[in-house]
TORLUM-172136 format. One record per residue: x, y, z of N, C-alpha, C, O, CB in turn; residue in three letters. Coordinates in pm, whole numbers, padded with zeros to 5 digits, always signed. Glycine has a CB too. Layout:
N
XYZXYZXYZXYZXYZAla/...
//
This chain:
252
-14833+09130+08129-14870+09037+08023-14747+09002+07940-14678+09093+07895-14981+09097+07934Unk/-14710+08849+07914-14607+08862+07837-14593+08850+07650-14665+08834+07552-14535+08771+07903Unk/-14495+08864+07674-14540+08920+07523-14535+08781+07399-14450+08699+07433-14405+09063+07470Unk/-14611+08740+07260-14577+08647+07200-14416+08674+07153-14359+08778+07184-14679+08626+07100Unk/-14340+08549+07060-14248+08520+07018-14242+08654+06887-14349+08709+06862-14254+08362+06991Unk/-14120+08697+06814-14107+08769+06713-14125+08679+06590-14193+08582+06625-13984+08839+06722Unk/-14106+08673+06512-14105+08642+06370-13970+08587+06413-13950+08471+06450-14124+08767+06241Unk/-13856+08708+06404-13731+08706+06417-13679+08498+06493-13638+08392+06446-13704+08867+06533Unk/-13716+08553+06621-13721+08483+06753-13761+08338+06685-13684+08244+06704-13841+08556+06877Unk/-13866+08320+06617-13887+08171+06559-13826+08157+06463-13824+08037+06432-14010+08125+06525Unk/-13750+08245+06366-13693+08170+06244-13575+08120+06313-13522+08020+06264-13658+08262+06102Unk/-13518+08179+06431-13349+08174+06470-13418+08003+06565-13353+07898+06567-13251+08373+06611Unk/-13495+08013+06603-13536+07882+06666-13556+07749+06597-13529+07639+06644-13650+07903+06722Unk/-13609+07777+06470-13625+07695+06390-13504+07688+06310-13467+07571+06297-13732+07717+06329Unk/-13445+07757+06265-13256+07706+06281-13233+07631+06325-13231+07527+06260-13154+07764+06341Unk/-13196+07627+06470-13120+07589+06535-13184+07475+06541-13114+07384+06496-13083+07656+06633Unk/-13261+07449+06569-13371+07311+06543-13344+07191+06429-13358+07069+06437-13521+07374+06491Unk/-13296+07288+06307-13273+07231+06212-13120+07158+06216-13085+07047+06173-13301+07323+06113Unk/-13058+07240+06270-12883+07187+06313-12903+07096+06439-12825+07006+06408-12755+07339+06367Unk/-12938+07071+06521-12991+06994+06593-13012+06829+06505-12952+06724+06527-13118+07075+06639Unk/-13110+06856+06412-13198+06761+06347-13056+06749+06265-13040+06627+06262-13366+06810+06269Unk/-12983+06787+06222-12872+06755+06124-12768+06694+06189-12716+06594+06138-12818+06872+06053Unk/-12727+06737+06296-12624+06616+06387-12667+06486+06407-12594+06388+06422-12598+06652+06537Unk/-12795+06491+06405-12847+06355+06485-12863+06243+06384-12829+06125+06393-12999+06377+06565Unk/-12923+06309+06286-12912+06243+06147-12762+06205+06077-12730+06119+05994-12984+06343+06051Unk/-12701+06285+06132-12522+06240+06116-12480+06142+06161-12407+06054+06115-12422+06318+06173Unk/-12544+06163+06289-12461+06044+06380-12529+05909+06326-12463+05810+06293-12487+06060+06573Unk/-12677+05917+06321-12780+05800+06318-12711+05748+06149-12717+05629+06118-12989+05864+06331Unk/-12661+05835+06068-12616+05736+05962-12483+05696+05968-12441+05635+05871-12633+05786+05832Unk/-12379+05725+06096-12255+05695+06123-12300+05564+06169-12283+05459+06107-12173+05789+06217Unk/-12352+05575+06267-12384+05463+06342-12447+05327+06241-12459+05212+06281-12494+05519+06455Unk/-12469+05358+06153-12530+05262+06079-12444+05212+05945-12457+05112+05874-12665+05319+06044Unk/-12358+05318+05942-12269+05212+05849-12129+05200+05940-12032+05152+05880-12232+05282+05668Unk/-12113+05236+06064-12059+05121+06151-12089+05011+06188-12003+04923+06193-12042+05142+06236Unk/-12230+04983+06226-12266+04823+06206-12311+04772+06095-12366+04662+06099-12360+04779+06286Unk/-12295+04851+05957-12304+04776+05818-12137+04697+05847-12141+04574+05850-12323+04910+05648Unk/-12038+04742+05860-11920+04764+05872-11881+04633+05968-11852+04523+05921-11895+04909+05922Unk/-11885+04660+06097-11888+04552+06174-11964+04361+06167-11948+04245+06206-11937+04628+06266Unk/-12056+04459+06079-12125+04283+06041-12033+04178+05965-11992+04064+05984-12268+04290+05925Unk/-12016+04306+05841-11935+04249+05734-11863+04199+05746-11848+04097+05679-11893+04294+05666Unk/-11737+04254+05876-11619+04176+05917-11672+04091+05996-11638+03980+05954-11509+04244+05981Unk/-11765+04077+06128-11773+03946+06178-11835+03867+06103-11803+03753+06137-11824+03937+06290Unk/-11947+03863+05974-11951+03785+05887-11837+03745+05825-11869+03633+05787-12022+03822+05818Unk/-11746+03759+05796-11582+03726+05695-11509+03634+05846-11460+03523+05865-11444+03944+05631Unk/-11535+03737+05915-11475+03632+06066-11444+03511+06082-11347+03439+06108-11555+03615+06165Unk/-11649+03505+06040-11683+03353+06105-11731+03269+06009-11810+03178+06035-11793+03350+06219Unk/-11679+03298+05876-11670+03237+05805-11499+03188+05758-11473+03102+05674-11753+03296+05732Unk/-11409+03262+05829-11314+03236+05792-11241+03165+05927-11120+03146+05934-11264+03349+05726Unk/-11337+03131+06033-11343+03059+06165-11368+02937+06070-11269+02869+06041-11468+03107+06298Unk/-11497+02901+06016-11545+02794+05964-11465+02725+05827-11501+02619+05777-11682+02833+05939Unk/-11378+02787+05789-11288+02755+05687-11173+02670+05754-11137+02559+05714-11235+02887+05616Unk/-11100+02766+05908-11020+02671+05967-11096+02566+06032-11031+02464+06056-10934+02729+06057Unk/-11178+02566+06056-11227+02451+06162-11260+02293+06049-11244+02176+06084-11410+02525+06259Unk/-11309+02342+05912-11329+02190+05803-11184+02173+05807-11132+02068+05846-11405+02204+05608Unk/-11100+02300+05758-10974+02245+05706-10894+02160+05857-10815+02069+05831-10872+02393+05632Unk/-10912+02186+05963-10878+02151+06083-10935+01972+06061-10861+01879+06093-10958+02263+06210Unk/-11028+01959+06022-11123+01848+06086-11082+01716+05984-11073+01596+06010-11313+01898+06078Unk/-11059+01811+05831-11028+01675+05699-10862+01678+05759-10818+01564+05745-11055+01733+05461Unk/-10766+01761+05815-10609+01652+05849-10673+01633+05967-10633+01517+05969-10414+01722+05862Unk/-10728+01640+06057-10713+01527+06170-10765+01382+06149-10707+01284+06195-10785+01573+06293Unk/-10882+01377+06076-10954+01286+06001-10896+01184+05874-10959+01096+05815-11048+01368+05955Unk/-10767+01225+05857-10683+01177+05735-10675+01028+05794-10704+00991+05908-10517+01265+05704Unk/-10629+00954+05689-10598+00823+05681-10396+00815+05724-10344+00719+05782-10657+00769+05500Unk/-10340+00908+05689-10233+00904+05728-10120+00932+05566-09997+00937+05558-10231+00760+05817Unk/-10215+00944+05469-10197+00956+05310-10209+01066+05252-10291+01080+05161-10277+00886+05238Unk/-10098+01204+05310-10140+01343+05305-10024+01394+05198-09910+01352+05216-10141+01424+05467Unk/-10045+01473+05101-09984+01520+04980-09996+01659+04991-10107+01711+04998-10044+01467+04851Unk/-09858+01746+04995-09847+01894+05013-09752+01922+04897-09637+01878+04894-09790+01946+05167Unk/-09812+02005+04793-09733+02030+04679-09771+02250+04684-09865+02328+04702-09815+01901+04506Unk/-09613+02252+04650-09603+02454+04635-09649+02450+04496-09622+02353+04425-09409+02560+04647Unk/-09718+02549+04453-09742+02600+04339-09755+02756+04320-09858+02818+04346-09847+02539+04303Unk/-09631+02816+04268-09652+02925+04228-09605+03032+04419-09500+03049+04481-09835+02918+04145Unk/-09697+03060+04433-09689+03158+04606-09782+03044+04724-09757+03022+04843-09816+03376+04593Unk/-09895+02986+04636-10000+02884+04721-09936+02760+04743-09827+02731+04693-10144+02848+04644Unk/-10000+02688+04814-09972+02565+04815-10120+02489+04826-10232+02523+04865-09868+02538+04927Unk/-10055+02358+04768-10179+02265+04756-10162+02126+04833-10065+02051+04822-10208+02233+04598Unk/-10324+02097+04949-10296+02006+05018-10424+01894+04941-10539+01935+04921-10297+02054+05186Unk/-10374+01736+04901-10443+01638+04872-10460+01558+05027-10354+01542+05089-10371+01559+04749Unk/-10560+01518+05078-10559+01396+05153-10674+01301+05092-10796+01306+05074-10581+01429+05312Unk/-10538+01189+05067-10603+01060+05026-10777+01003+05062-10867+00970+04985-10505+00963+05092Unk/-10771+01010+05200-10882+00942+05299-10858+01051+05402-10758+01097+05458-10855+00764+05360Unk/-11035+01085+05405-11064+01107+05572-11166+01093+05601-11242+01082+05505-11042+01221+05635Unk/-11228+01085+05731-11347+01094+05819-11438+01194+05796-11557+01174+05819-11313+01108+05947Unk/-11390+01322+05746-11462+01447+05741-11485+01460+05601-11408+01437+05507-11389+01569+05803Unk/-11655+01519+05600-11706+01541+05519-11827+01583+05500-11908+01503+05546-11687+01479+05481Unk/-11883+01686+05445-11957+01752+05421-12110+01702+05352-12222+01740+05387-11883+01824+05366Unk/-12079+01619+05261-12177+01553+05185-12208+01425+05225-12297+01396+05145-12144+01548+05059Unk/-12193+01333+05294-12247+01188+05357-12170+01094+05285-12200+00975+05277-12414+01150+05338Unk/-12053+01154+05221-11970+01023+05181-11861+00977+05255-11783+01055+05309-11913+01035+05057Unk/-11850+00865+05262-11752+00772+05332-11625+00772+05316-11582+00717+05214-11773+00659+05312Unk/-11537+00828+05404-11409+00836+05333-11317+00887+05209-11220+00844+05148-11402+00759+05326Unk/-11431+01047+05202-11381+01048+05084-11227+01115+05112-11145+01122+05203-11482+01126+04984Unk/-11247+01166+04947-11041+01206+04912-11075+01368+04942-11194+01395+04929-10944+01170+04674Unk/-11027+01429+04963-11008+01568+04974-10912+01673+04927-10807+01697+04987-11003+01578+05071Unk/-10949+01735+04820-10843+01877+04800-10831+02016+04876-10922+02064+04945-10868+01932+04672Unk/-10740+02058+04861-10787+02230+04909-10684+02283+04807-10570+02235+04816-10753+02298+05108Unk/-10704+02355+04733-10610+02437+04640-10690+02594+04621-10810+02616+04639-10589+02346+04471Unk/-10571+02705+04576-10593+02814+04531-10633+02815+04419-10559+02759+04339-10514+02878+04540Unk/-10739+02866+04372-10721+02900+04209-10676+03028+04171-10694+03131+04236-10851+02888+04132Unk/-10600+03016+04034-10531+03165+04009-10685+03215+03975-10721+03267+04081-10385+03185+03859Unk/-10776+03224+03898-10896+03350+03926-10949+03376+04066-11014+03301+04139-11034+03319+03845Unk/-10901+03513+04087-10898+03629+04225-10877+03518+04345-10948+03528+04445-11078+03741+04255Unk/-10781+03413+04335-10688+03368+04422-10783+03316+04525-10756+03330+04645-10582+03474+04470Unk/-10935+03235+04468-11019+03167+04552-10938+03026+04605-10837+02976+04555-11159+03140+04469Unk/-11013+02978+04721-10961+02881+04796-11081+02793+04783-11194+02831+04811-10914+02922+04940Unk/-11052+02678+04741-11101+02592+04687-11136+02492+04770-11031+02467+04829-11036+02564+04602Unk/-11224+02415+04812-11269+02238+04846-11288+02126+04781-11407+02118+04752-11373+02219+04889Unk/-11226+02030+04742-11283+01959+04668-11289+01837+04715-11213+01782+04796-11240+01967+04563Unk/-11402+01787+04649-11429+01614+04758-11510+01569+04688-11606+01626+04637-11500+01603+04930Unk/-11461+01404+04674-11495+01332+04562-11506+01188+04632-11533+01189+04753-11385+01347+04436Unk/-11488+01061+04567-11490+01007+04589-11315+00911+04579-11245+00856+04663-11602+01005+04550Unk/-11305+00936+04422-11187+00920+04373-11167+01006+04215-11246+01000+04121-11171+00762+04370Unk/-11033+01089+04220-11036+01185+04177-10859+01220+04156-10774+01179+04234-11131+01265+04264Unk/-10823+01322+04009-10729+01374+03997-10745+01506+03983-10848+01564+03948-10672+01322+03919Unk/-10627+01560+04015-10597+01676+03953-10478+01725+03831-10356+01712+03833-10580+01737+04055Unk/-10537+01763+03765-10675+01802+03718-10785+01765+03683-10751+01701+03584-10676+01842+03654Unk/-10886+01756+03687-11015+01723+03737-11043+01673+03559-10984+01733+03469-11121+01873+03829Unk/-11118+01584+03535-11113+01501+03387-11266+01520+03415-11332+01568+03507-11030+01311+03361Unk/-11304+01444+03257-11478+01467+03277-11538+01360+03364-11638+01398+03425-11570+01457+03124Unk/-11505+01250+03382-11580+01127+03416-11591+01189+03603-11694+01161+03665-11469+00945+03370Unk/-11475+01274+03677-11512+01268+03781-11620+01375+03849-11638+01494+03826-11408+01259+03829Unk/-11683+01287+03939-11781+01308+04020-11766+01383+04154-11807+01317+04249-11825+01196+04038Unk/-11708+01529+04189-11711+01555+04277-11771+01713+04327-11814+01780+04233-11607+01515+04293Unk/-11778+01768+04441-11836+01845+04502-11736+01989+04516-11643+01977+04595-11877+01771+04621Unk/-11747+02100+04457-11648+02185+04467-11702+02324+04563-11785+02407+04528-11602+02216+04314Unk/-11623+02318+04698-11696+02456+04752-11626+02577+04781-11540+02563+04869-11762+02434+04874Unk/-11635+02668+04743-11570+02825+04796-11512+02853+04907-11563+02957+04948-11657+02922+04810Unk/-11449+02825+04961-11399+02853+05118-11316+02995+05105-11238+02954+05191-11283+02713+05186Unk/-11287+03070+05087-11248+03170+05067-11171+03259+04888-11149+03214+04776-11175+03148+05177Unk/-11156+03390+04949-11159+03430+04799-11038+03552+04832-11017+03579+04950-11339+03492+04727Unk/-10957+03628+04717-10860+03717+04724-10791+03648+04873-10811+03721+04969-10922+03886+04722Unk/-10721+03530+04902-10627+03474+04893-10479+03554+04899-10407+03558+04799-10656+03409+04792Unk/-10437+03625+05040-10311+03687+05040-10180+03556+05087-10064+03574+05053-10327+03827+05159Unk/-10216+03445+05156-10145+03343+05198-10224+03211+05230-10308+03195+05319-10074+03389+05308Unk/-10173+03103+05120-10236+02990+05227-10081+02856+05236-10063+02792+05133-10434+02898+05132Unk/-10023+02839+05310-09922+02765+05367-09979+02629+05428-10085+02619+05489-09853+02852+05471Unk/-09897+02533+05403-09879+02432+05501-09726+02380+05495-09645+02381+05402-09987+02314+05476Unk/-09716+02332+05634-09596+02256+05654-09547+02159+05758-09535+02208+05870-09520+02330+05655Unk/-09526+02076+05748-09527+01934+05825-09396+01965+05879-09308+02028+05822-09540+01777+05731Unk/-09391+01897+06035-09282+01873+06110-09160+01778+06038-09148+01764+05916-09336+01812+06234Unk/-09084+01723+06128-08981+01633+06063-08998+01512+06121-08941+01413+06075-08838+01676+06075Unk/-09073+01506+06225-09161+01384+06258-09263+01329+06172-09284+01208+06167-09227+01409+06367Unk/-09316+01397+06118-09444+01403+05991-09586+01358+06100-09680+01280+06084-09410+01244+05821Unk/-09537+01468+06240-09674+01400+06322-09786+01537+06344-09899+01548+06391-09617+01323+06509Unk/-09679+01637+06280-09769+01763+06326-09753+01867+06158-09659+01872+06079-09678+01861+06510Unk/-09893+01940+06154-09850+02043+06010-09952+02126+06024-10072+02109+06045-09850+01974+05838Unk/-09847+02270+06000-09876+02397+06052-10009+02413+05934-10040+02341+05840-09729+02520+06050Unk/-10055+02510+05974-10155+02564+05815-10169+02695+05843-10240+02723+05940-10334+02494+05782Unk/-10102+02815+05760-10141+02956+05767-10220+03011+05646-10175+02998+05533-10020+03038+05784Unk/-10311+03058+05665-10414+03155+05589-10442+03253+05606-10462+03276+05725-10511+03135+05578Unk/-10461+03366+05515-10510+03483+05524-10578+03546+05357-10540+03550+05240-10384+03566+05591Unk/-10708+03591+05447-10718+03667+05313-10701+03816+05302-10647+03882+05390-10844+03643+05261Unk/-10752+03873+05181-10729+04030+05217-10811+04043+05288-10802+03928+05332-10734+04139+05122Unk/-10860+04069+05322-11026+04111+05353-11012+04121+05547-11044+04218+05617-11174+03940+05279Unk/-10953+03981+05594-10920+03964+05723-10759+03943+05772-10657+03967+05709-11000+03854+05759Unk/-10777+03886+05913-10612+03905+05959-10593+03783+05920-10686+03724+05864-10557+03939+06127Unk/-10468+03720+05940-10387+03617+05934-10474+03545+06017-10554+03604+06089-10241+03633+05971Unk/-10465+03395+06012-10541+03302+06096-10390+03171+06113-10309+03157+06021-10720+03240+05994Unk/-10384+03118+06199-10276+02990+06185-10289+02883+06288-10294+02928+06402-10121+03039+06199Unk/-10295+02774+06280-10346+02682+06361-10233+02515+06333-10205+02476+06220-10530+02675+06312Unk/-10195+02459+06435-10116+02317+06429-10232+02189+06460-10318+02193+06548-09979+02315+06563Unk/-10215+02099+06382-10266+01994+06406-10167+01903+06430-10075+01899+06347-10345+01963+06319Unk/-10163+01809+06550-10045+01742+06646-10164+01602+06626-10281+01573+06602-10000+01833+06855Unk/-10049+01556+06653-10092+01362+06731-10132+01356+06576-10255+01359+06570-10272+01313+06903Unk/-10081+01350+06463-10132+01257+06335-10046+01154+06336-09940+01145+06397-10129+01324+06184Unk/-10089+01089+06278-10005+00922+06218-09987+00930+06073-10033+00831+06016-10111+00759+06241Unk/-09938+01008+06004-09908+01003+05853-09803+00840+05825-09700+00798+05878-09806+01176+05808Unk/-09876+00795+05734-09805+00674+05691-09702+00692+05583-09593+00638+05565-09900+00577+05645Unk/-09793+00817+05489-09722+00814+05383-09693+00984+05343-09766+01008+05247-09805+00722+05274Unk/-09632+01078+05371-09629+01211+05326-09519+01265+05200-09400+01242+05183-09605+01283+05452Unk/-09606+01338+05133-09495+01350+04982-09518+01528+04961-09613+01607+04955-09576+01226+04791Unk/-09401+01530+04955-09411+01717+04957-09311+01718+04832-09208+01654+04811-09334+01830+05134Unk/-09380+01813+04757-09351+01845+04656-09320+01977+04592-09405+02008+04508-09416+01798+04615Unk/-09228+02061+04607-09232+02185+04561-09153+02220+04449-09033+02231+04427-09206+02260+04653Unk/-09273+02238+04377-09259+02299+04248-09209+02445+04206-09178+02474+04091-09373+02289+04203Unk/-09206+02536+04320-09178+02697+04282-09036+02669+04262-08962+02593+04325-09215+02830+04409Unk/-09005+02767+04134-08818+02733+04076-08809+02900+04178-08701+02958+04165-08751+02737+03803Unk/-08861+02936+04225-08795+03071+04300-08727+03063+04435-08813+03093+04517-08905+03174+04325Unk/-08603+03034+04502-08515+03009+04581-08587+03068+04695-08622+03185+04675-08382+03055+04545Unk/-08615+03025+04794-08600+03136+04902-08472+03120+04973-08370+03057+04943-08717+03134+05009Unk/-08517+03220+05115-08369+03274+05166-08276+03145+05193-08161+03107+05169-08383+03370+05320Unk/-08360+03113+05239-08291+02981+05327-08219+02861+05223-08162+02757+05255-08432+02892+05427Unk/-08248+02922+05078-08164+02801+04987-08068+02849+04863-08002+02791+04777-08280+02696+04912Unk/-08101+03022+04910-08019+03084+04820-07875+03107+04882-07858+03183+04977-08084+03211+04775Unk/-07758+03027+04811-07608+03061+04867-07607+03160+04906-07674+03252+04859-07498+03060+04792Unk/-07478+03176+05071-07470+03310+05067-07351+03324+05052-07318+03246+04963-07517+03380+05164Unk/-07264+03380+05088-07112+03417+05088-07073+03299+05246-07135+03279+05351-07081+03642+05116Unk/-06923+03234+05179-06851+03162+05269-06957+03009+05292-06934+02935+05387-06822+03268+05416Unk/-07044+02987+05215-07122+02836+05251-07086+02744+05206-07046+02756+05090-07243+02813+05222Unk/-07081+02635+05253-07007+02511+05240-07069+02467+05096-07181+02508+05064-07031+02398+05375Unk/-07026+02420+05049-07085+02350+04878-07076+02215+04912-07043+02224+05030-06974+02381+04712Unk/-07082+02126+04894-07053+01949+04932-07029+01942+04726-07121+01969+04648-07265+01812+05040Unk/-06913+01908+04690-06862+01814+04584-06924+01664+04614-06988+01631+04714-06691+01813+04586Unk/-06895+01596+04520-06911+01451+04499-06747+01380+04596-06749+01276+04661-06918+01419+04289Unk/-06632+01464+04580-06522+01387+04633-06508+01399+04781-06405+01343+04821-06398+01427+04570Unk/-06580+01454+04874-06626+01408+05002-06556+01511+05067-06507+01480+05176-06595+01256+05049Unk/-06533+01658+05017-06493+01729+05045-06534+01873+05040-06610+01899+04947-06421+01697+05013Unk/-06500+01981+05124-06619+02074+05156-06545+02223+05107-06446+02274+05162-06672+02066+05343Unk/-06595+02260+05029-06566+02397+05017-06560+02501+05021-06656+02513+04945-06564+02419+04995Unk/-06525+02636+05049-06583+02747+05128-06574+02816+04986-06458+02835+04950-06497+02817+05279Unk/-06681+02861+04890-06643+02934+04838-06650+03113+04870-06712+03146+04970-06687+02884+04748Unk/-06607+03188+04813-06599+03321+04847-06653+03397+04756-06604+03346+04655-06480+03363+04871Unk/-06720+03486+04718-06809+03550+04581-06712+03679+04594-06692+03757+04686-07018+03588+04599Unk/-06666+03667+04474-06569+03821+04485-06656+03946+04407-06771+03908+04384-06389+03803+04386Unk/-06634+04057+04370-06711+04161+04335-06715+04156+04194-06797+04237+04152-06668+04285+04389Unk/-06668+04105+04121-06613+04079+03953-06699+03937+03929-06730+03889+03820-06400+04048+03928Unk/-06727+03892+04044-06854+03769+04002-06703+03632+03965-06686+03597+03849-07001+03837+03787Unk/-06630+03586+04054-06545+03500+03997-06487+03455+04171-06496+03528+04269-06426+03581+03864Unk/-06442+03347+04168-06458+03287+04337-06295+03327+04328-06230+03361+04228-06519+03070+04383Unk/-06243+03311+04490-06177+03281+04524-06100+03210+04480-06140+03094+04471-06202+03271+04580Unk/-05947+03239+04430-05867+03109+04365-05810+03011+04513-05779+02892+04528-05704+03180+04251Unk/-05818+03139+04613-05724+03034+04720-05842+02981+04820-05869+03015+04935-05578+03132+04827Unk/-05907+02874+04724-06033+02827+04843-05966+02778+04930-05847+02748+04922-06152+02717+04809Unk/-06074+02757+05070-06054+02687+05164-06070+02558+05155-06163+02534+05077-06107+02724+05244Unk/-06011+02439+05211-06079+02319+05177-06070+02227+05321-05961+02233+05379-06003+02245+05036Unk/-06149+02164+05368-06183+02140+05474-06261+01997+05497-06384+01994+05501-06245+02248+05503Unk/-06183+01883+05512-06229+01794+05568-06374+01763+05618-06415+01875+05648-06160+01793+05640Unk/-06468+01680+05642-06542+01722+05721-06508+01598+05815-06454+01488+05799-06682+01756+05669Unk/-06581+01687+05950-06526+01529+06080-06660+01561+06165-06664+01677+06207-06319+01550+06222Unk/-06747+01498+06190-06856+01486+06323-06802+01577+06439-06686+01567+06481-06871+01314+06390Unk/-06869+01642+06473-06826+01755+06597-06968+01708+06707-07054+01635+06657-06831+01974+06525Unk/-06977+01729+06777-07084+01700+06911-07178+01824+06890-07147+01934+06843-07001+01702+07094Unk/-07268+01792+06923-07439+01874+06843-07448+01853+06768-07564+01894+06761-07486+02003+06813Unk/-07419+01795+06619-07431+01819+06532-07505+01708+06421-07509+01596+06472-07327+01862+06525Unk/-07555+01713+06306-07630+01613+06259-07593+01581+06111-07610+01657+06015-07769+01649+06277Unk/-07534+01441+06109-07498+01412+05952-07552+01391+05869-07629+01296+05879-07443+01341+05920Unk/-07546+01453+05758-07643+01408+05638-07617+01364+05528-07522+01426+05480-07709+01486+05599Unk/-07659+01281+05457-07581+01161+05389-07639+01197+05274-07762+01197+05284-07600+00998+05437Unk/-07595+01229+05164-07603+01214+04996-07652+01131+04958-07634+01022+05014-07504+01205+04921Unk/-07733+01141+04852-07796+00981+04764-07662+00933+04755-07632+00840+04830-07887+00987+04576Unk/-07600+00965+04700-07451+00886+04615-07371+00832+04698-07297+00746+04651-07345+00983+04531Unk/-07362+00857+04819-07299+00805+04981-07166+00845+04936-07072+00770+04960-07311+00611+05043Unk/-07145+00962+04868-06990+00977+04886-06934+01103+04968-06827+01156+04940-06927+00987+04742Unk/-07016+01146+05071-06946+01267+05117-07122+01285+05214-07238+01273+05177-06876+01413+04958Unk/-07042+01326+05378-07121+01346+05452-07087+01519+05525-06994+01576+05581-07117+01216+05539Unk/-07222+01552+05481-07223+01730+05489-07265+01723+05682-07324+01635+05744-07401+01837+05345Unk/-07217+01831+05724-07192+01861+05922-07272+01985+05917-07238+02084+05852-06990+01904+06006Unk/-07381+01975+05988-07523+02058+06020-07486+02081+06124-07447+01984+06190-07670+02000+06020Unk/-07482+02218+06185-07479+02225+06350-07607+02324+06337-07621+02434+06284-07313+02298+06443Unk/-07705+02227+06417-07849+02317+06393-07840+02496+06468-07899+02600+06438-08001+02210+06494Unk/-07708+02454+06604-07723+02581+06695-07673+02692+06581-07693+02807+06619-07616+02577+06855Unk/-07618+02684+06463-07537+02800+06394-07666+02865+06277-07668+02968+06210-07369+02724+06301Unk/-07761+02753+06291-07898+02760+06181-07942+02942+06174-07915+03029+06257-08069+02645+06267Unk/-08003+02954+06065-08003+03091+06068-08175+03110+06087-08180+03082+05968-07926+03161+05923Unk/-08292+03128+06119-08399+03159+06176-08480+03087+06032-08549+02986+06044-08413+03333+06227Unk/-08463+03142+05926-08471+03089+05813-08503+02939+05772-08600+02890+05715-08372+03122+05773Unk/-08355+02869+05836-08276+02756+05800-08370+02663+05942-08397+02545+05924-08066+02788+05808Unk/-08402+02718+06046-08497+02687+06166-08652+02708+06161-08736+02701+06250-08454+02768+06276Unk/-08660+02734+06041-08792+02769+06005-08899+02669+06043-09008+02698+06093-08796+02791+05866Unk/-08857+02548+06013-08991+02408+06023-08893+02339+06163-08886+02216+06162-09010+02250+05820Unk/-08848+02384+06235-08804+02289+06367-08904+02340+06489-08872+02408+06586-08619+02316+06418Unk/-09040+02286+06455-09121+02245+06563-09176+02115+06586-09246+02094+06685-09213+02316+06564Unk/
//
């Protein structure tokens, strides 16, 4: 005859039962704020899919009347006229700007409209993104193609070219007084004077140039591309192959 269970025998069973029941419940709430987790980002995803794809749709849709002004780290794109639009209006004007509160990314679309926005105008303002780590644009030297990079915190970098435009009229405007690399002198760079002559200056350690500058003619060399002064008195010699990655930055 066999014998029933001890006392003993079921409490150690019902233990273990209980650790059992405690892993599973571990996992079952891992598992669940991994797909809280996963939503969140493919929600931010594909909303930040749907951010490039309007902003994609108002420059291809432009009239050819596109305005890119730096402000601050952001930049701000106006197009005059486009095809795309959200609300059933015809051609309207279109903004996209950062705002400095928590560095939201802005839509705006009107009919006709300034910035800054006055009382009389009538337009539609929508959220396209928010905490704002980069939003860039920048037009070729053709003015037929312009890059657009975005990112927020939240997701990765996103970057996309729009090609084949017909800009009639493009006005870039940058306002940031903060130099970057590519415009801050370095040691030995040519200066262009007004008297049509080129100078090498030298930065000595005492903060005071070179007394025995170099001075150097300039003459057209083969590769190379001249660039002419408002004042037409002195033509500065670009050899793009010597460009520094920087200085090659917008040559697509």
């Amino acid at each position: 005859m066999k014998k029933a269970f001890t006392l003993i025998e079921m409490l150690i069973s019902v233990l273990l039962l209980g650790f059992v029941m405690m892993a599973l419940y571990n996992s079952s709430d891992m598992l669940k704020k991994s797909n809280a987790h996963l939503y969140k980002y493919l929600q931010g995803s594909s909303k930040n899919t749907q951010t490039s794809q309007l902003l994609y749709l108002d420059i291809l849709g432009s009239d050819g009347n596109i305005s890119i002004q730096k402000e601050d780290s952001f930049y701000r794109l106006i197009i005059n006229s486009t095809t795309s639009s959200i609300y059933g209006r015809q051609n309207p004007k279109v903004a996209w700007l950062v705002y400095k509160e928590n560095n939201t990314l802005l839509r705006v679309e009107g009919d006709e409209f300034n910035l800054p926005l006055g009382i009389d105008d009538r337009v539609d303002i929508d959220k396209a993104g928010e905490k704002m780590e980069l939003f860039s644009l920048y037009a070729s030297r053709g003015n037929d193609k312009i890059l657009v990079i975005l990112k927020e915190a939240t997701s990765d970098a996103k970057s996309f070219l729009v090609q084949n435009l017909n800009i009639i009229q493009f006005t870039s405007s940058m306002q940031d007084t903060n130099q970057t690399p590519s415009q801050i002198p370095s040691q030995n760079t040519p200066q262009v004077p007004t008297n049509g002559e080129v100078n090498f200056i030298t930065n000595e350690p005492n903060g005071q140039t070179d007394q025995n500058q170099q001075t150097e003619q300039t003459t057209p060399q083969e590769g190379s591309e001249t660039v002419t002064p408002q004042d037409g008195s002195s033509n500065f010699i670009k050899n793009e192959e010597n460009l520094t990655p920087n200085q090659q930055e917008m040559s697509f």
